[in-house]
C-alpha positions as CSV (number, residue, x, y, z in Angstrom):
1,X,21.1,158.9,131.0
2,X,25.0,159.6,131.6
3,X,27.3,157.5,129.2
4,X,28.9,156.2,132.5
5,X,25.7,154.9,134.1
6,X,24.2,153.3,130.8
7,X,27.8,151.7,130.3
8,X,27.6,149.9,133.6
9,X,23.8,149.1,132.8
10,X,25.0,146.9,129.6
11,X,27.8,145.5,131.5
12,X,25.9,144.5,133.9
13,X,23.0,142.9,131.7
14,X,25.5,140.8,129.6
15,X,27.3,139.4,133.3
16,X,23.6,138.4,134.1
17,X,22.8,136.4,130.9
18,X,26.3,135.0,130.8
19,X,25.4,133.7,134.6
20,X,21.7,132.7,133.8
21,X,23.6,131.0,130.1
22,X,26.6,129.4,132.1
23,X,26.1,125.7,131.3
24,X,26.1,122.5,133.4
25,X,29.5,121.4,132.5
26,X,30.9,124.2,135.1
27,X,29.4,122.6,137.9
28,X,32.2,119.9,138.6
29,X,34.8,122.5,139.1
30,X,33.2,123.0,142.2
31,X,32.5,119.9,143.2
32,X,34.3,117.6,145.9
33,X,37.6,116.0,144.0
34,X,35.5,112.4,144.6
35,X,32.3,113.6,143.2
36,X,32.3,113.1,139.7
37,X,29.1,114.5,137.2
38,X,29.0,112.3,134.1
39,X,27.0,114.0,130.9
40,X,26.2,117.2,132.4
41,X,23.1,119.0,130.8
42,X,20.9,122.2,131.2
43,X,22.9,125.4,133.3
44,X,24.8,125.7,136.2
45,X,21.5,127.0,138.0
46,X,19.2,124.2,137.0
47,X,20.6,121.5,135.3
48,X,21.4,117.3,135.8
49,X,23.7,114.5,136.0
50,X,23.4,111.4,133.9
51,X,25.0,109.8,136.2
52,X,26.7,111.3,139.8
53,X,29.3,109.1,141.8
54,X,31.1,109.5,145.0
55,X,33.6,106.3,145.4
56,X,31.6,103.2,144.4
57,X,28.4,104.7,144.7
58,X,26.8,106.0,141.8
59,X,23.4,107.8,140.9
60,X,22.0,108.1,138.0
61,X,19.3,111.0,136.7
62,X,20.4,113.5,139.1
63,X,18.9,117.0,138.8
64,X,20.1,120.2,140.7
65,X,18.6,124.1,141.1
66,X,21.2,126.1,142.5
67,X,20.8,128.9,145.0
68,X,22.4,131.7,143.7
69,X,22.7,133.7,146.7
70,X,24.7,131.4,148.9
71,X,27.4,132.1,146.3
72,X,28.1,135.3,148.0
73,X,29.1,133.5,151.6
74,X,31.2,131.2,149.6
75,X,28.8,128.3,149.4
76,X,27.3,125.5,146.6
77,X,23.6,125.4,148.1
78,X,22.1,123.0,146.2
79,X,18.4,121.2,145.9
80,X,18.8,117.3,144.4
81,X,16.4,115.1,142.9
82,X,17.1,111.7,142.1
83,X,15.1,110.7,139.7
84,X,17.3,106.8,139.7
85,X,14.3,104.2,139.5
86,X,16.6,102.3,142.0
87,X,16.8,105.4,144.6
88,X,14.3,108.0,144.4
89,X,15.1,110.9,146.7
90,X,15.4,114.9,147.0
91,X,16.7,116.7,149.8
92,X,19.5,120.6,149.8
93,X,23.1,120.0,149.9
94,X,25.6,122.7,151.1
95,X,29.4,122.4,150.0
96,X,31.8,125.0,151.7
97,X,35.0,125.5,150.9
98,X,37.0,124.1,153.5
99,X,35.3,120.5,152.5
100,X,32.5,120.4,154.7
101,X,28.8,119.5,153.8
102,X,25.2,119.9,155.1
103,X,22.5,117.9,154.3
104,X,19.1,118.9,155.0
105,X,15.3,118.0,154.4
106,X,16.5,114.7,152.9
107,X,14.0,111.4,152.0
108,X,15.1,108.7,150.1
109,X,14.2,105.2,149.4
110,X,17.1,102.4,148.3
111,X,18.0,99.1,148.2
112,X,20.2,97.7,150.4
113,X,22.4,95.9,147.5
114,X,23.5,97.1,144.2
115,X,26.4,99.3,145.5
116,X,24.2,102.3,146.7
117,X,25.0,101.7,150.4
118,X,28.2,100.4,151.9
119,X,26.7,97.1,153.0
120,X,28.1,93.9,152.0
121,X,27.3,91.4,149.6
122,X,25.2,88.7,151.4
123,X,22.3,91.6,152.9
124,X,19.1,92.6,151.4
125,X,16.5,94.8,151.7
126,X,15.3,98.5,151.6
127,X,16.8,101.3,153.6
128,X,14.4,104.6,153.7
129,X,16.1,107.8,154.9
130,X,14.4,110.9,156.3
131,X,17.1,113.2,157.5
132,X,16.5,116.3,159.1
133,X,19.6,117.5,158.8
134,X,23.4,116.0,159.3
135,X,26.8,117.4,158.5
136,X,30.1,116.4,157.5
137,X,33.4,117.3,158.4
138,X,35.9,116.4,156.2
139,X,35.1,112.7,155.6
140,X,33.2,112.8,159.5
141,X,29.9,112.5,160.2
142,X,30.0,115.9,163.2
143,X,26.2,116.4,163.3
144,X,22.8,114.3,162.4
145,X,19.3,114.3,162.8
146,X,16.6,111.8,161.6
147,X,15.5,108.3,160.9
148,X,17.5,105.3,158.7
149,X,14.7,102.2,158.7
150,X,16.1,99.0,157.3
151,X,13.2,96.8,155.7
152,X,12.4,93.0,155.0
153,X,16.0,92.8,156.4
154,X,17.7,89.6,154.9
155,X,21.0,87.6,154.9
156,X,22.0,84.9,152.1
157,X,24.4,83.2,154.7
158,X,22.8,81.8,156.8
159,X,19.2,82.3,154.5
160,X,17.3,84.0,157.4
161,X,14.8,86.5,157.5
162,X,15.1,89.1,160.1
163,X,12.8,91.6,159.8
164,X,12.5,95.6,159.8
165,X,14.1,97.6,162.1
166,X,14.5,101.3,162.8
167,X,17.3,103.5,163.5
168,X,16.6,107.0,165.2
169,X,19.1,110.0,166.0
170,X,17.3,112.8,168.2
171,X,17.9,116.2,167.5
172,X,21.2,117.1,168.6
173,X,22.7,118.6,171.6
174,X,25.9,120.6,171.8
175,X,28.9,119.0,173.5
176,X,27.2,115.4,174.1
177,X,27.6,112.4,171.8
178,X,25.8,111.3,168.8
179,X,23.7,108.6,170.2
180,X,20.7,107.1,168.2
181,X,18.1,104.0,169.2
182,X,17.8,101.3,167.0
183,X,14.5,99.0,167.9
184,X,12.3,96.2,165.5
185,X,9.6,97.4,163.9
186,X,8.2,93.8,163.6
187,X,9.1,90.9,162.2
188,X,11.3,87.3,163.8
189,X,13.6,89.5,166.5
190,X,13.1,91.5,169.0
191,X,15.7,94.0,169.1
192,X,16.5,97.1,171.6
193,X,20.3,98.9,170.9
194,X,21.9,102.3,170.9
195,X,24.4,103.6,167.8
196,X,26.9,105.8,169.6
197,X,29.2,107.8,166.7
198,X,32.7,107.9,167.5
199,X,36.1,109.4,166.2
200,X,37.6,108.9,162.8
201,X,34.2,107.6,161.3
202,X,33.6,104.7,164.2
203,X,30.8,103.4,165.7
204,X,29.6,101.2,168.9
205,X,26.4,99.2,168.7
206,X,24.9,97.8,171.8
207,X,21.8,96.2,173.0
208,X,19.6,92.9,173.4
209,X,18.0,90.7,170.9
210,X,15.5,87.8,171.0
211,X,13.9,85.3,168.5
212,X,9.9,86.0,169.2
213,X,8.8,82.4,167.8
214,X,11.3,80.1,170.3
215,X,10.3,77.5,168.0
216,X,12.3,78.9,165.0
217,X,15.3,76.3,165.4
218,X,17.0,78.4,162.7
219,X,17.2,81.2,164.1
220,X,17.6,80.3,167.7
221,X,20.7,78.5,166.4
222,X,21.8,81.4,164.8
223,X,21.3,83.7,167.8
224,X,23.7,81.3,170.0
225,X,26.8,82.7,168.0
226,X,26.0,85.7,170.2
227,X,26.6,83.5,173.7
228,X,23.6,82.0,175.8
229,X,20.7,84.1,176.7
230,X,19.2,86.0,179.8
231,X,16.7,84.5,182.0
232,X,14.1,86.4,179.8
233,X,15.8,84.7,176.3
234,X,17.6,88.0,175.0
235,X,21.1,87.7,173.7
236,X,23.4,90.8,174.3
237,X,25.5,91.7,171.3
238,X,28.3,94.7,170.9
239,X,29.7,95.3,167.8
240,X,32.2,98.5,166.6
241,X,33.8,99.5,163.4
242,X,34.1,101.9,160.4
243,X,31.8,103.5,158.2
C-alpha cells in the first residue's frame, strides 16, 4: 500500500472515532441561544438531556440520535424522545442555520398546567399532539399540519367543566392561510370555530358555542358573558391574540 494512501487511511479512522467518541456536552453549541441542555450524557450522536428548556418550559429525560448525514447540508436532524413521566412524546427536529426549525412525525401527551404549555394558571387538562409536520420561522409558526385535542377541559374561575375539544389543521396549501377547525368532541358545549394563523405570532378564533343541557344554570350563565344567543341557543364568540 503507498505510504500516502495508508496515511490518509489512519487519518481518516482516528476523525471517525473522534466523531463516533465526541460527547454529549458538544451538542448545545448548536443549539438555539434559548434552548438550554442541562447534564448532558452519552455522544453527540446518541445521547440525553436531564433536563431541556426553551423559555419557561422545561423537559426533563430527553434523549436524541442524531443523523449524521444532514450535517453535510448544514442541518441538526434530530429524533427526540421524552421520556418526562409528565409529557411523554417522540417525534425529528430539524435546526438550520438561519434559525428556522421543522418538526415532523410528532405525538405527545401533556398536561395542560405545570408550565409545559403557555396556558394560564386557572385551566386544566390534557393536550395530546399528533403533528404531521410544522415549521418555524424565526420565532413564527410559517407551516403546520396535524391535530392539538384539549381533554377534560377545566377552569378554576368560574369551577366549570367544559369538556374535550379538538383542534385540526389540514394539510397545507401554498399561498393560502393557515386555517384549522376546532369542534367538541363531547362533553357540556357544543362548539364549531375556525383558528386562522396570522402575522407576528397572532391568531383569530371564531365560531358558535351552545350549552347541550339548557338546564345547567351554571353554565348558561357563564355563556351570557358572550352576549344573548341565536334563535337555535348558540352564542358567537371572536377572540385574537399572541402565542
Amino acid at each position: 500500500m503507498p505510504s500516502k494512501l495508508a496515511i490518509a487511511l489512519v487519518v481518516a479512522i482516528f476523525l471517525i472515532t473522534v466523531l463516533v467518541r465526541m460527547p454529549a456536552g458538544v451538542l448545545p453549541a448548536f443549539l438555539p441561544n434559548d434552548v438550554h441542555c442541562q447534564e448532558p450524557s452519552g455522544t453527540l450522536w446518541q445521547g440525553a438531556c436531564a433536563e431541556m428548556r426553551s423559555g419557561q418550559i422545561a423537559l426533563s429525560d430527553l434523549h436524541w440520535t442524531l443523523h449524521p448525514l444532514a450535517l453535510l447540508r448544514a442541518r441538526l436532524r434530530l429524533e427526540l424522545q421524552s421520556d418526562d413521566a409528565r409529557a411523554a412524546g417522540r417525534g425529528t427536529l430539524t435546526l438550520h442555520t438561519n434559525g428556522d426549525a421543522d418538526i415532523e412525525s410528532l405525538t405527545a401527551s401533556l398536561p395542560l398546567q405545570g408550565g409545559l404549555t403557555p396556558m394560564p394558571a386557572g385551566w386544566s387538562g390534557e393536550l395530546d399532539l399528533a403533528i404531521a409536520q410544522a415549521r418555524f420561522e424565526g420565532q413564527k409558526l410559517s407551516l403546520i399540519e396535524g391535530t392539538l385535542t384539549a381533554r377534560q377541559l377545566h377552569s378554576e374561575r368560574p369551577a366549570t367543566d367544559l369538556g374535550s375539544f379538538e383542534l385540526k389543521f389540514p394539510p397545507p396549501t401554498p399561498g393560502t392561510p393557515i386555517i384549522g377547525s376546532l369542534h367538541d368532541i363531547g362533553g357540556p358545549l357544543a362548539l364549531q370555530g375556525s383558528v386562522q394563523l396570522t402575522r407576528g405570532a397572532g391568531y383569530e378564533l371564531n365560531g358558535t358555542v351552545a350549552a347541550r343541557d339548557p338546564a345547567n344554570t351554571d353554565l348558561q350563565q357563564l355563556l351570557q358573558l358572550l352576549g344573548p344567543p341565536d334563535a337555535q341557543g348558540r352564542h358567537e364568540f371572536s377572540l385574537s391574540g399572541t402565542f
